[in-house]
C-alpha positions as a Markdown table, in Angstrom:
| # | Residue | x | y | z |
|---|---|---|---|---|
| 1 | Unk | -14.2 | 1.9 | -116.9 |
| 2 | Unk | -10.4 | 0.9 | -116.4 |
| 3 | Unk | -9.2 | 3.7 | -118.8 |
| 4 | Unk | -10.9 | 6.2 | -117.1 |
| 5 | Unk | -9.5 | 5.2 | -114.0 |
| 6 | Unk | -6.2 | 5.0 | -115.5 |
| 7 | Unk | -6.7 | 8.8 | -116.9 |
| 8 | Unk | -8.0 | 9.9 | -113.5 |
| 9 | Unk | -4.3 | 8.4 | -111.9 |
| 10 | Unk | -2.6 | 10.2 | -114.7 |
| 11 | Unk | -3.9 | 13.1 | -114.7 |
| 12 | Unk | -2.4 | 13.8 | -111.1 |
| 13 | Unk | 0.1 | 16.7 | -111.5 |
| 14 | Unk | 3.2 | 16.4 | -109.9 |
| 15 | Unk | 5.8 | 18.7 | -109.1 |
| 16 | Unk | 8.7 | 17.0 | -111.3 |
| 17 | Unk | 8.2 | 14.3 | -113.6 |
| 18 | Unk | 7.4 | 10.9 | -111.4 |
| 19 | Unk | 9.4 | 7.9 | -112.3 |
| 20 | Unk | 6.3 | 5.6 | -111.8 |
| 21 | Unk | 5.0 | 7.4 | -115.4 |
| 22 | Unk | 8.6 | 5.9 | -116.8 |
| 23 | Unk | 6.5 | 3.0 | -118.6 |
| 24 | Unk | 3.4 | 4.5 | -120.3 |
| 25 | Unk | 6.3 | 6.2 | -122.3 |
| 26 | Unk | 7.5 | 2.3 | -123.8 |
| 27 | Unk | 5.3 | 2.8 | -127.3 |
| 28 | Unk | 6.3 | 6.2 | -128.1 |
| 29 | Unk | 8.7 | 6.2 | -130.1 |
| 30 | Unk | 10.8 | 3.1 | -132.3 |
| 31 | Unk | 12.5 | 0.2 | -130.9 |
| 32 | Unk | 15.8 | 1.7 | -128.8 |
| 33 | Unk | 13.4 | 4.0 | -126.8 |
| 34 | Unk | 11.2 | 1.0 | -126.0 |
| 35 | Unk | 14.9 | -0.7 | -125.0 |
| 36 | Unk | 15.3 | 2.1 | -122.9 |
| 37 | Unk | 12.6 | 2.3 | -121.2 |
| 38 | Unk | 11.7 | -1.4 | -120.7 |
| 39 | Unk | 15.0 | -1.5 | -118.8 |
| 40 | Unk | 14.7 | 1.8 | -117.0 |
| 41 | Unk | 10.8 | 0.8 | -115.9 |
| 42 | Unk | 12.0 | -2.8 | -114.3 |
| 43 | Unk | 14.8 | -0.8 | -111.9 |
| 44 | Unk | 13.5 | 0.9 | -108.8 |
| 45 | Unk | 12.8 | 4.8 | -108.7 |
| 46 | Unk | 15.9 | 5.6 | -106.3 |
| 47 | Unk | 18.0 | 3.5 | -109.1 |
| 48 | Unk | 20.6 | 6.0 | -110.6 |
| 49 | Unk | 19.7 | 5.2 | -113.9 |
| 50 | Unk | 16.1 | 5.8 | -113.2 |
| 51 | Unk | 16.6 | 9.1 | -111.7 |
| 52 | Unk | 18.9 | 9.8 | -114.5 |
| 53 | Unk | 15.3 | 9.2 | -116.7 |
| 54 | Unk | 13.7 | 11.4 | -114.9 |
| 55 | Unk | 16.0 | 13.8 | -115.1 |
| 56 | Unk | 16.4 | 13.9 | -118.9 |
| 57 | Unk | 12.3 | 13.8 | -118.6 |
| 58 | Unk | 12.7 | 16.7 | -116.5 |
| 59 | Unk | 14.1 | 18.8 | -119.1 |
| 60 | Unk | 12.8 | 17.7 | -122.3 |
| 61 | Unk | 9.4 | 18.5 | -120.7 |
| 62 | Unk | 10.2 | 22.1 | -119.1 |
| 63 | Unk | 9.5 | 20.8 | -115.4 |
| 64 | Unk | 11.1 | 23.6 | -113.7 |
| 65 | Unk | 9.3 | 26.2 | -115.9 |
| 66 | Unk | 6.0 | 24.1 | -114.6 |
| 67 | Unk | 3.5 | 25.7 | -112.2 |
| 68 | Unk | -0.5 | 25.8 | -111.6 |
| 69 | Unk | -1.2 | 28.6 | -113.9 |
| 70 | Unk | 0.5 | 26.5 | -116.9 |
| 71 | Unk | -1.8 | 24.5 | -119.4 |
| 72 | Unk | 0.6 | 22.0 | -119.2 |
| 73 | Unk | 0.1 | 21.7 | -115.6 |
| 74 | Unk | -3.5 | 21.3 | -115.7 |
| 75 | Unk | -3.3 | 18.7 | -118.1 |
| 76 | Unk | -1.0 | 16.8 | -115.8 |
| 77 | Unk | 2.4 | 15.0 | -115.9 |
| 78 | Unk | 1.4 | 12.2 | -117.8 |
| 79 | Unk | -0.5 | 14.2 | -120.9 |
| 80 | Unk | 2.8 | 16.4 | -121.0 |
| 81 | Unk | 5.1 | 13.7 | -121.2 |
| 82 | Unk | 3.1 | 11.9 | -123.7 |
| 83 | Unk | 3.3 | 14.8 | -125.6 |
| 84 | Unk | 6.8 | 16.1 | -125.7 |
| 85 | Unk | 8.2 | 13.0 | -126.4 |
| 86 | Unk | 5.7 | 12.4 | -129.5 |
| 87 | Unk | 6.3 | 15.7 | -130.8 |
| 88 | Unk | 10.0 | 15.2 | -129.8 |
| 89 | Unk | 11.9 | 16.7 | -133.9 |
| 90 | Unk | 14.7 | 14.6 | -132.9 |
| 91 | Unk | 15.5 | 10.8 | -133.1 |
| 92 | Unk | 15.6 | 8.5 | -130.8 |
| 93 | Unk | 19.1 | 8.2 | -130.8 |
| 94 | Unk | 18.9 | 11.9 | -129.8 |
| 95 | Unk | 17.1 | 10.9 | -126.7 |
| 96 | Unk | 19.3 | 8.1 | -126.1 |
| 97 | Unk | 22.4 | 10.7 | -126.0 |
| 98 | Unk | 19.9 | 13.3 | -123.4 |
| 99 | Unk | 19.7 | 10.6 | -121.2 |
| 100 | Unk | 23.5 | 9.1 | -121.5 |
| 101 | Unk | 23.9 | 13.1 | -120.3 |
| 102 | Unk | 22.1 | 13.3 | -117.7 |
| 103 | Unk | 23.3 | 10.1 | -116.6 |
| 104 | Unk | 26.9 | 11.6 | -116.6 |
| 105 | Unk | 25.2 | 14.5 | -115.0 |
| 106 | Unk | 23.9 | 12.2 | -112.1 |
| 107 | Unk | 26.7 | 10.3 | -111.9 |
| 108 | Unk | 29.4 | 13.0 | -111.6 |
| 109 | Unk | 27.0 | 15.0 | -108.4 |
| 110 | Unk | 26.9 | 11.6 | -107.0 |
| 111 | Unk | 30.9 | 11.0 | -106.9 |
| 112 | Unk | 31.2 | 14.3 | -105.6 |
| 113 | Unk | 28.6 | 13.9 | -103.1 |
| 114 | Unk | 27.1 | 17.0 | -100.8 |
| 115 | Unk | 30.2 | 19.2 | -99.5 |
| 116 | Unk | 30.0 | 20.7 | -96.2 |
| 117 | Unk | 29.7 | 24.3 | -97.6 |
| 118 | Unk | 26.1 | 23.1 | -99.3 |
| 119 | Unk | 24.5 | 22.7 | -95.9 |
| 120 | Unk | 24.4 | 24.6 | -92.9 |
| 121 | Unk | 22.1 | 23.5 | -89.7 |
| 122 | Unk | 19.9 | 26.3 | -88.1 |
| 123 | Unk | 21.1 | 27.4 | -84.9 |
């Protein structure tokens, strides 16, 4: 009964890929993407390096291409990111380097912060 309730939770389709899915990920793939995602899993989902994980999740999976007419929508966040990173040609060390990007990514809008010119209030 438990693993239909855990398929019922997963099936849930977000918007963007959800941090909290960052673990059902761990046996995936070989031993430095279970690394990374043991230590990714055990920080909290504001973390930089766990945003940086979702990001890279983000777009290996095709998030922003994502809406409710798309298979891969109705199937839900957690069937998609199974998927893509099983089916995933590269290595693991290829994913290592996507996230190490998009942690540089992360990192380098954070130093820069939000500039005045981004926002504007409404009158």
């Amino acid at each position: 009964m438990s693993d239909l309730n855990d398929y019922i939770i997963h099936a849930k389709a977000e918007l963007l890929f959800p941090a909290h899915l960052i673990s059902s990920l761990r046996d995936l793939r070989g031993e430095e993407w279970r690394m990374l995602v043991d230590r990714v899993a055990a920080l909290p989902e504001t973390h930089p390096d766990s945003l940086a994980f979702v990001l890279m999740m983000i777009e290996l999976n095709g998030c922003l291409k994502c809406n409710s007419n798309n298979y891969k929508f109705l199937r839900g966040c957690y069937l998609c990111a199974t998927q893509t990173v099983q089916s995933f040609k590269g290595g693991d060390g290829e994913l290592i380097e996507m996230y190490s990007r998009a942690k540089r990514q992360l990192n380098m809008h954070l130093q820069q912060g939000i500039q005045s010119t981004e926002l504007s209030l409404a009158a």
